[in-house]
C-alpha positions as CSV (number, residue, x, y, z in Angstrom):
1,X,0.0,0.0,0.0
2,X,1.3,3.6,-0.6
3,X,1.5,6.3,1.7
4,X,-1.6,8.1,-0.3
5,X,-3.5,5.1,-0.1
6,X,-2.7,4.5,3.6
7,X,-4.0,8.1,3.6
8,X,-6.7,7.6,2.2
9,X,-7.6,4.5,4.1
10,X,-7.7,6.3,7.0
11,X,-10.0,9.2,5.3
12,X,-12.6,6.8,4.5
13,X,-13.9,5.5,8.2
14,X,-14.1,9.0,9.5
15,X,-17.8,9.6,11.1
16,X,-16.3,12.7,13.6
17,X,-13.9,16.2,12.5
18,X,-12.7,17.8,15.7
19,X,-11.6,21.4,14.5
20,X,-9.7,23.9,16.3
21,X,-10.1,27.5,15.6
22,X,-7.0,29.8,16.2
23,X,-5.1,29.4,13.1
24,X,-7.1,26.8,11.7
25,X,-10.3,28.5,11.0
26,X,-9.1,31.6,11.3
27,X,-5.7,32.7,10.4
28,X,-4.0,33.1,14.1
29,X,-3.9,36.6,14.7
30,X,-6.0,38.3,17.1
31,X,-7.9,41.4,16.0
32,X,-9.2,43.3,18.8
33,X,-11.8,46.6,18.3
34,X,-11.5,50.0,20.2
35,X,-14.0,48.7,22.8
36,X,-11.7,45.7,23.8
37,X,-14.2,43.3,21.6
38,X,-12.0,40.0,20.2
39,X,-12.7,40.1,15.8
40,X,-12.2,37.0,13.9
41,X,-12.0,36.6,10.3
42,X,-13.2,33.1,9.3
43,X,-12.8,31.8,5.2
44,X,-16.3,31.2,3.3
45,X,-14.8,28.1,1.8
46,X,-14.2,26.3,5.1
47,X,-17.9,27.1,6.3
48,X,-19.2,25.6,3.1
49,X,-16.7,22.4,3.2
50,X,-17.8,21.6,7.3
51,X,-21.8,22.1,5.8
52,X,-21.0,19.6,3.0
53,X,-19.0,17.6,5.2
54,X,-21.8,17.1,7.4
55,X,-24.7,16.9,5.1
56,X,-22.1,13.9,3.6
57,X,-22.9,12.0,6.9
58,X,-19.7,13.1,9.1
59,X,-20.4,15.2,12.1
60,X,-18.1,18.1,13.4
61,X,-17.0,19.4,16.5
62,X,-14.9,22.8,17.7
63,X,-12.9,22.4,20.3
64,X,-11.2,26.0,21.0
65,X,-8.8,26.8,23.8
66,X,-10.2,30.3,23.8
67,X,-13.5,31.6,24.4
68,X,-15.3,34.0,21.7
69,X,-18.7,35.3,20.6
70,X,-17.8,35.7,17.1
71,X,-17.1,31.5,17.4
72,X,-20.4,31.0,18.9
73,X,-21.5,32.9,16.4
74,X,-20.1,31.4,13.1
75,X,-20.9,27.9,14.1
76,X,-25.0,28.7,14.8
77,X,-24.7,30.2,11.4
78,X,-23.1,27.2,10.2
79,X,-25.8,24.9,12.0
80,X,-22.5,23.2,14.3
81,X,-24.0,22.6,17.6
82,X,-20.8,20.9,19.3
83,X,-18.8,23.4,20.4
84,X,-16.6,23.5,23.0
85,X,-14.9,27.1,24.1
86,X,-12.0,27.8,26.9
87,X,-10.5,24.1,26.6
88,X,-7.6,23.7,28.0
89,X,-7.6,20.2,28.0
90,X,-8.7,19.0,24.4
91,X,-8.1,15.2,25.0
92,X,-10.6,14.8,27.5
93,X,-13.1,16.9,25.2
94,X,-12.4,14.0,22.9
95,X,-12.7,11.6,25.1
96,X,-16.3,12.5,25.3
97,X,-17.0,13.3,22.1
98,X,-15.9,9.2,21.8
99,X,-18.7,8.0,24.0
100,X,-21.1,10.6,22.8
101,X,-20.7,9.6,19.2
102,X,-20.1,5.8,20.3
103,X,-16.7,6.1,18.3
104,X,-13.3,5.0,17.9
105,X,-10.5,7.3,18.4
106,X,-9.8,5.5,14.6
107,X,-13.3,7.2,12.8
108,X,-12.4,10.4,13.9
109,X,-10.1,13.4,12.5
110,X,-9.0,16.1,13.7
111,X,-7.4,19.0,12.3
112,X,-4.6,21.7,14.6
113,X,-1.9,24.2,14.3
114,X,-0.2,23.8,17.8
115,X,0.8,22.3,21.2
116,X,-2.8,22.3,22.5
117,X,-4.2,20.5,19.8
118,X,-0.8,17.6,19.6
119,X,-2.9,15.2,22.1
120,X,-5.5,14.9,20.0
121,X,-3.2,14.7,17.0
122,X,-1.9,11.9,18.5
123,X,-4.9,10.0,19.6
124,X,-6.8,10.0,16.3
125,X,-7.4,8.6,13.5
126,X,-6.7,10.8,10.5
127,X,-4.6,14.1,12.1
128,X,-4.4,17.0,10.0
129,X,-2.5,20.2,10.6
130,X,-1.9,23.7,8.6
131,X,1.2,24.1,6.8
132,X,1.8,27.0,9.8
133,X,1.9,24.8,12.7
134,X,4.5,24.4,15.0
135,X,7.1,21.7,14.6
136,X,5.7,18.8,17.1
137,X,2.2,19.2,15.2
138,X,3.5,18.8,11.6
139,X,5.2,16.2,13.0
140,X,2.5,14.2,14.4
141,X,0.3,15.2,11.5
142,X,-0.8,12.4,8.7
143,X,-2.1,15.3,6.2
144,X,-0.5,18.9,5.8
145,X,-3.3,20.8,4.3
146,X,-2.1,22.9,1.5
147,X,-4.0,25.8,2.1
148,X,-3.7,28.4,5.0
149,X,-5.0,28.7,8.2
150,X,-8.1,30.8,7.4
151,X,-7.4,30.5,3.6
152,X,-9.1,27.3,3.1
153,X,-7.2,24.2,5.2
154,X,-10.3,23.5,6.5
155,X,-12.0,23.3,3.5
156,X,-9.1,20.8,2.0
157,X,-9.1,18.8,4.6
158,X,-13.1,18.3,4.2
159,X,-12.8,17.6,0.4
160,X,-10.1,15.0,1.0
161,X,-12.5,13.3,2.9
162,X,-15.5,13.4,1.3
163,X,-13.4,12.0,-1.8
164,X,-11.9,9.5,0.1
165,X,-15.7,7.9,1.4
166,X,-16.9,8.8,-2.2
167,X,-19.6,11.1,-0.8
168,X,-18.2,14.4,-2.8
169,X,-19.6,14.3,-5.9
170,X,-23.5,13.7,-4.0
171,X,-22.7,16.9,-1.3
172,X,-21.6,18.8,-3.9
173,X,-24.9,17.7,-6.5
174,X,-26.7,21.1,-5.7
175,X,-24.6,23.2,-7.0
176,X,-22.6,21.5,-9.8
177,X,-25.5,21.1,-11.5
């Protein structure tokens, strides 16, 4: 078996994406306003790839180490109801998200860009990571996502799976018509 096909082997049981958002969603910086308010720019693309993904049968969880509005925000627009702000310990959020979904640590990805996010790298079954992260990350990471953190990672990483369990072509039916 190739690496790409070992890759993709691992794509194709995946039921569960855990995403992080600093530098994965968004891009990494911090924007504050004049009012002390926290602004975060979050990609089009990756909203629409974690809709498809999830219309495509696979479910999707944030799990954030900070706490924002604009997050809670972004995911009730996206219809993402698992969300999980001011983690400081993401393992044992995936811990749960295991016995809530009734999953193996091997049907679920997860996609970071640093130390906070390496434990559940490490623990999954498909680990993706931004071409930004830090060294440990990349190196614990099965997939480097082409695109940017904020530019569309997201969005790869939900195409490669939905290509991989064959389910792209069918999410993406309503508007390659």
């Amino acid at each position: 078996m190739t690496p790409g096909s070992q890759l993709h082997a691992r794509a194709q049981g995946i039921r569960l994406l855990v995403v992080d958002v600093d530098g994965v969603l968004t891009d990494g910086r911090l924007y504050y306003g004049a009012n002390g308010e926290e602004l975060k720019a979050f990609h089009i693309h990756d909203g629409l790839g974690l809709k498809l993904l999830r219309a495509s049968g696979v479910e999707v969880a944030i799990v954030t180490g900070r706490t924002s509005r604009a997050v809670e925000l972004r995911a009730e627009n996206l219809g993402l109801p698992y969300v999980f702000q001011g983690i400081s310990d993401k393992l044992a959020v995936f811990e749960q998200l295991l016995a809530r979904f009734a999953l193996k640590a091997t049907a679920v990805a997860a996609i970071g860009d640093d130390l906070p996010d390496l434990p559940v790298l490490r623990r999954c079954g498909f680990a993706a990571c931004v071409p930004e992260a830090s060294g440990p990350v990349r190196g614990a990471a099965h997939y480097v996502t082409d695109r940017p953190g904020g530019g569309g990672a997201v969005r790869e990483v939900c195409d490669f799976l939905m290509t991989a369990q064959g389910t792209i072509e069918v999410a993406m039916r309503e508007y390659v018509k």
